[in-house]
Every structure is written in structure tokens, then in C-alpha cells.
NUFILO-239269 format. One record per residue (C-alpha): x, y, z. Coordinates in steps of 0.2 Angstrom, whole numbers, plus 5000, padded with zeros to 4 digits. Layout:
<pts>
XYZ...
</pts>
This chain:
<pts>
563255625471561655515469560755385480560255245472558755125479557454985471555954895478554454775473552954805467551354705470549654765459548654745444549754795428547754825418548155005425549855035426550155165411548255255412548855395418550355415402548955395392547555535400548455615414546955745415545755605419546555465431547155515448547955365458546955245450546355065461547254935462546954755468547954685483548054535497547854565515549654495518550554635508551454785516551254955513552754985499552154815490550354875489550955055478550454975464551054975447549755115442550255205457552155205452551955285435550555385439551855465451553155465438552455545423551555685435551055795421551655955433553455875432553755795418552655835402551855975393550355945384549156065374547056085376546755985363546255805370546755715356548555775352549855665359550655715377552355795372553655675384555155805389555755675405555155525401556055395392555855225389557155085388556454945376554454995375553555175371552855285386551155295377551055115376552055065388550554965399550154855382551754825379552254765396550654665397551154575379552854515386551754465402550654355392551654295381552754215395551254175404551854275420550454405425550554365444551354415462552554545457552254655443553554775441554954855453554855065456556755125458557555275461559355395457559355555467560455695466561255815479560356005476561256095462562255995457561355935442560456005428558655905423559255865407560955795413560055685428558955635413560155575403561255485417559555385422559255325404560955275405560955175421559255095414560055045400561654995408560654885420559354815413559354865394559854695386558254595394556854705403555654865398555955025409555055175411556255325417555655485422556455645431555755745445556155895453555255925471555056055481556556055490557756055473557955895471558255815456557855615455557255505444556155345444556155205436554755065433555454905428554554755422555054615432554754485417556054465403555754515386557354395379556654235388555254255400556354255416555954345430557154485440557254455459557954615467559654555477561054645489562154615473560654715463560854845476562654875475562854865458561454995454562555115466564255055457563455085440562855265448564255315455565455295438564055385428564255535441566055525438565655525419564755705421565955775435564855735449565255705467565455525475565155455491566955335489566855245505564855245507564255185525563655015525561855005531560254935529559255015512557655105516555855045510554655145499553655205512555055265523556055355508554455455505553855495523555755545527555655645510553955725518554755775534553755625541554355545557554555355553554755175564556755215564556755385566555755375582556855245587558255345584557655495593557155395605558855325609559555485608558355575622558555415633560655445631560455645634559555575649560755465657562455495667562855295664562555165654561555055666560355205668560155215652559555035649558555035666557655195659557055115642556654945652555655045663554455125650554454945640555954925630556654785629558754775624559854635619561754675622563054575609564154635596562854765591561454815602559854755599558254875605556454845602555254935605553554935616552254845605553254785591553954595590555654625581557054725586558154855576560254855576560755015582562454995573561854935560560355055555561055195562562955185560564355195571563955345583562755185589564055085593564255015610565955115614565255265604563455265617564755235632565655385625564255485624563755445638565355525649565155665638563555725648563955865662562055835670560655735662559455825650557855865656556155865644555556035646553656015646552856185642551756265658549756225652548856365651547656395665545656345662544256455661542756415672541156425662539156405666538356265658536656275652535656125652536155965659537555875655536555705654535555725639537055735628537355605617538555485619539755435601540155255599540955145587541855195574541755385578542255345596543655225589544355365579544355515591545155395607546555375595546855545590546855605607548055455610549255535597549255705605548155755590546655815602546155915609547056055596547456165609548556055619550456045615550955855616552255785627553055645615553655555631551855535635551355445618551455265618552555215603551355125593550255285592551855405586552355285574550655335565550855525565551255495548549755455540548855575551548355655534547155505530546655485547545755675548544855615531544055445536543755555554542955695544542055565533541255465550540855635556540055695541538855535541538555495556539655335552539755195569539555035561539954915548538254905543538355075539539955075532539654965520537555015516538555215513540155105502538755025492537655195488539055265481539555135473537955135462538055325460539955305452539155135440537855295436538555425431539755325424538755265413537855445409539955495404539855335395538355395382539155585381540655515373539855425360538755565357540255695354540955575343539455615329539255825336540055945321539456095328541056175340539856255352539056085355540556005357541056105370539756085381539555895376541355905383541256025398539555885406541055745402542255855413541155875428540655705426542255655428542655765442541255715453541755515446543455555456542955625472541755455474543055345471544155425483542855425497542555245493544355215496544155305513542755185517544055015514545355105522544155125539543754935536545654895538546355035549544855015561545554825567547354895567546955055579545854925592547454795590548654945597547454995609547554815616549254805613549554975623548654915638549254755642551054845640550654985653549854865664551654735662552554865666551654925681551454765688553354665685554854675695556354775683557554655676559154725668559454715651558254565649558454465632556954465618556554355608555954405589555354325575556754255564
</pts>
């Protein structure tokens, strides 16, 4: 069995096979992107097939620079790995199409066990070919994670070698990728979904936060809906209860809910499947002997202490420091030694817990520099900006001085300075990527502040009105 999935990718293609070529010396490289793009269309090109060609997954390689990386599950469909990025450009320039979407990342996954890596290999090549192999260039590359599952990805080239036309991802491109997948896996004695749910295909970013153990925007929503059904003994009560803490619901042929803080709604039926039916929540509903109850842990008594000093003379933290720890405690993530009740987190903020990773580094960093404005976020951007132009360029003469060293032992160490170099090169360029991601998640934690404000004051101050039609952008 294998689900099938394909999505767009918006970047710059100058980067896109860096890693295929060095993968000891580019980690995620940048990318450019536009303000208006959303998180799976700004994984750019570099990105995909840095992720792809992971050198812990797919390749073997030997000490010596300057032997070529050995591919043992990468393949490409109509170009070569190692030059893949030229190639791609080529048909590009040729056609005069280098802008907007550069490529789509697609991916085939398997069930656990129940395919060998060079068999999932060999049915991705195929379904590239099968797909795309008379007009378009695909890299295809098989993983295996952590939790034994073997996938592979594919990195297609959205403009036409045969005639310069672009591919424009469809519902019809979604099916037949599955149709395609699923008589492959017949082929090789797989097992097939043969009458697969119809619902709505998952983005990038959900696929890969759900892959994590992440929680996501739907499956909030879905646990969510779940607790509030637990929790009721009929339906009115149940839409009275999600009015109350800011829902907002839209009865029809499927039931529409959306959420506090967000303008568009979800389908239950059809995100979720049946069980989310109208007759199937009524159902669940009479199934329920007594309501559930959220069982909120006792809090552990608090120790009186003697303070020292006075209380007065500590400094107060503001801006960007202050902005960062209001919205970790708003998550539940602080103070550590309190459990969060999730009931008790406004949506908005849950919704987040998935990139709670990046926020503890841009907190760290603000902490670590004494970081409250953007005057100062831009003055520390800049400094370390001019240290990566300089020891850049200090790389930049030890290469062209090893190219003339004869003696080994000089070698080595001409090579070892390049090596930390590029080491200390990296970390810069990711804290300079923490610096722009403060710059952009700074206005989108104060908007959600707002946002959760106005809603708890609404809700405190309106009169309920029962199942109270929304209306969402089209």
C-alpha cells in the first residue's frame, strides 16, 4: 500500500542541487521568497532536494573530496543527480521560464515492512517515468525514517524539456499519480487501498508535522470536535458549547466549523470522513452514558520564600523579549513546571506548538543578546553579516592556496582551517535566519495577541446565539 501526494514549490533554482553536489558543506541552503507565499510554497527548491539526497539516507561517499558521491537511491528521470541543478536551469533558460514555480516535491510512501528499499526504489522510478518521463526532468529518491518507513520523493521540474510548457498540479494529477501507484503496487504484490476515502490531500507542512507527531490546524480541530462530543449529552449542547468558547458553526449538508481567530472554516465530513457526519456526531452523541469531564491535574502546593532586596529595583524586560515570553506562557510553554490545561489555551496559540522548536531558538537568541528592538535586531543581523562576507572570504584564499600545496601534511591542515571555516560559516547563516524569522514572526505573535483579545472580550460581552452562520472568504 502507498500514499501518494504532490505540491508546489516557490524558490530560487541557483541552489537547488548544492547539496547533491557537496553534501558535507550545504545544510538547508537560503532561498529567496515573497511575503505572500505560505509555508509549503516557500520549502524551496534547495530545500527539497537537500532533504532528498540526505547523505545519512541515501548516499555513500568516501573521505576523499574530490571522488564523486556514490548515488545508491537516487535516480534521475531525463537529467544526472550531480548535475541536475545546470540541467534544469538549461531547459529553464532555454524556454525563458525561471520565475514563480520552480519545481513541484512529491511523495510515494509505503506501509512499514512491506517493502524492501530497493523495490520502493524501483517502483518510484517507475511511477516518475510513467508520469512524467516523456516531457519533464525528476529527481527520485528513497528514504527510510525513523519509524520504518520507506518513501520516496520526487523533485520535478515544472517546465517541459519537449516544448517549454509548464505542469500545473490538478485533482486529475492527484488521482492519477495514485491510480499509476496503486497498479505498480499490484505489480510487486503490494497491498491497495481499493475503495480509498475520498478527502481533501494534505499540504507539505502538515504531512511533515503529522510525520513528527506535530499537532496541526486540523488535528486540533479534530480533537477538538471530539472533546466537545465527549462532552455533550445532545447535539444543541454541543453547538452551544463550541459557540460559547468562540466557534462559530454553519449547519448544511456538511457541517461547517471554524474556529476562534481564523476567517475560513473546515468541513467536518469532508476533512475528517464519515464518523463526522451529521447522523454519525448525533449518533455519537446518544452513545454517551454521562458527559466526559477534563480531568485537570491537582497543582502542586507553593513554597513560601524570603526575598532578599526589593522587588522594585529589578528590571523590567520589554519588546522583543517580553513579546516572546508572553506568548510562550500563552502556549502553556511557561512556566516549565506547570502542566497545561489545553482547554485553557486560546487556539491560535496551540496551533503553534509546532514550531515551538524555532521559537526556544529565536527566544534563546533575544536572551543571549539582550535583543528588544529592531534597531537592534537589525545592527546584530548586520554584524554578522560582515563576519560571514569575512571569513568567507579568508575560506575563499585557503582554497586557492591548496590548489598549488604538494606537501600532504600541508594539505591537511590547509584543509582542516577550510573545515572550521565552514563550520563557523553555517552556524552564522543560521542565526541570521533566526534574526529574519523574528522580523516576521514578531508581527504574527502581536496580530494573534490582538486577535485573542477582541475574541475573549466578544465572547464575554454578546448574547449566545445558536448555531449563528459565518461568513468566510470564498
Amino acid at each position: 500500500m502507498a500514499t501518494t501526494s504532490i505540491w508546489a514549490v516557490k524558490g530560487w533554482l541557483g541552489k537547488v542541487v548544492v547539496y547533491v553536489e557537496n553534501p558535507d558543506k550545504t545544510e538547508n541552503p537560503a532561498y529567496f521568497e515573497k511575503n505572500s507565499m505560505t509555508d509549503e510554497q516557500t520549502q524551496g527548491l534547495s530545500d527539497v532536494i537537500y532533504y532528498a539526497v540526505q547523505t545519512k539516507k541515501t548516499v555513500e561517499r568516501t573521505h576523499d573530496e574530490n571522488v564523486e558521491i556514490m548515488q545508491r537511491f537516487v535516480t534521475g528521470v531525463n537529467c544526472r543527480v550531480p548535475i541536475a541543478r545546470q540541467e534544469m536551469m538549461a531547459v529553464k533558460a532555454l524556454f525563458g521560464k525561471t520565475d514563480s514555480v520552480v519545481a513541484y516535491h512529491g511523495y510515494q510512501s509505503f506501509a512499514p515492512g512491506e517493502a524492501a528499499p530497493e523495490m520502493a526504489h524501483e517502483i518510484g522510478v517507475k511511477l516518475a517515468e510513467r508520469l512524467w518521463g516523456d516531457r519533464y526532468q525528476v529527481v527520485v529518491a528513497t528514504h527510510l525514517d525513523k519509524s520504518n518507513h520507506l518513501h520516496n520523493h520526487f523533485v520535478l521540474n515544472n517546465v517541459s524539456m519537449a516544448d517549454g510548457r509548464k505542469y500545473y498540479r490538478s485533482e486529475r494529477d492527484y488521482w492519477l499519480m495514485q491510480q499509476e501507484s496503486d497498479k505498480l503496487c499490484r505489480d510487486y504484490g503490494l497491498s491497495v487501498i481499493e475503495e480509498p476515502k475520498r478527502g481533501q490531500s494534505k499540504q507539505y507542512g502538515e504531512w511533515q508535522a503529522e510525520k513528527e507527531g506535530k499537532p496541526t490546524y486540523r488535528s486540533i480541530v479534530k480533537a477538538d470536535i471530539d472533546q466537545a462530543i465527549l462532552e455533550s449529552m445532545t447535539e444543541r449542547q454541543l453547538w452551544d458549547n463550541l459557540y460559547k468558547k468562540g466557534w462559530r458553526i454553519k449547519l448544511g449538508k456538511d457541517i461547517t466549523v471554524c474556529p476562534p481567530g481564523k476567517d475560513r472554516g473546515l468541513k467536518l465530513c469532508r476533512n475528517f470522513g464519515e464518523d463526522y457526519s451529521i447522523e454519525s456526531i448525533r449518533n455519537r452523541i446518544l452513545a454517551n452514558t454521562r458527559p466526559a469531564r477534563c480531568i485537570i491535574p491537582a497543582e502542586k502546593p507553593s513554597k513560601r520564600v524570603h526575598l532578599i532586596g526589593q522587588l522594585n529595583t529589578a528590571r523590567k524586560i520589554t519588546g522583543y523579549r517580553a513579546l516572546y515570553f508572553s506568548y510562550l506562557y500563552k502556549m502553556g510553554v511557561l512556566p516549565k513546571k506547570r502542566k497545561p490545561n489545553p482547554k485553557s489555551i486560546y487556539f491560535l496559540f496551540r496551533e503553534d506548538i509546532r514550531f515551538i522548536q524555532n521559537i526556544s531558538k529565536e527566544t534563546r537568541l533575544l536572551v543571549k543578546h539582550g535583543i528588544d528592538t529592531a534597531e537592534q535586531l537589525a545592527a546584530h543581523k548586520e554584524g554578522l553579516t560582515e563576519e560571514i562576507i569575512s571569513l568567507s572570504s579568508n575560506r575563499k584564499s585557503l582554497r586557492y592556496q591548496a590548489r598549488s600545496i604538494r606537501d600532504e601534511n600541508k594539505l591537511t591542515a590547509v584543509k582542516t582551517q577550510i573545515s572550521e571555516l565552514t563550520v563557523q560559516i553555517s552556524g552564522l547563516r543560521k542565526e541570521v535566519r533566526l534574526c529574519e524569522d523574528i522580523e516576521k514572526r514578531s508581527a504574527d505573535m502581536r496580530d494573534k495577541i490582538h486577535r485573542a483579545a477582541e475574541e475573549q472580550e466578544k465572547s464575554q460581552r454578546k448574547e449566545p446565539i445558536r448555531h449563528e452562520p459565518f461568513r468566510g472568504r470564498r
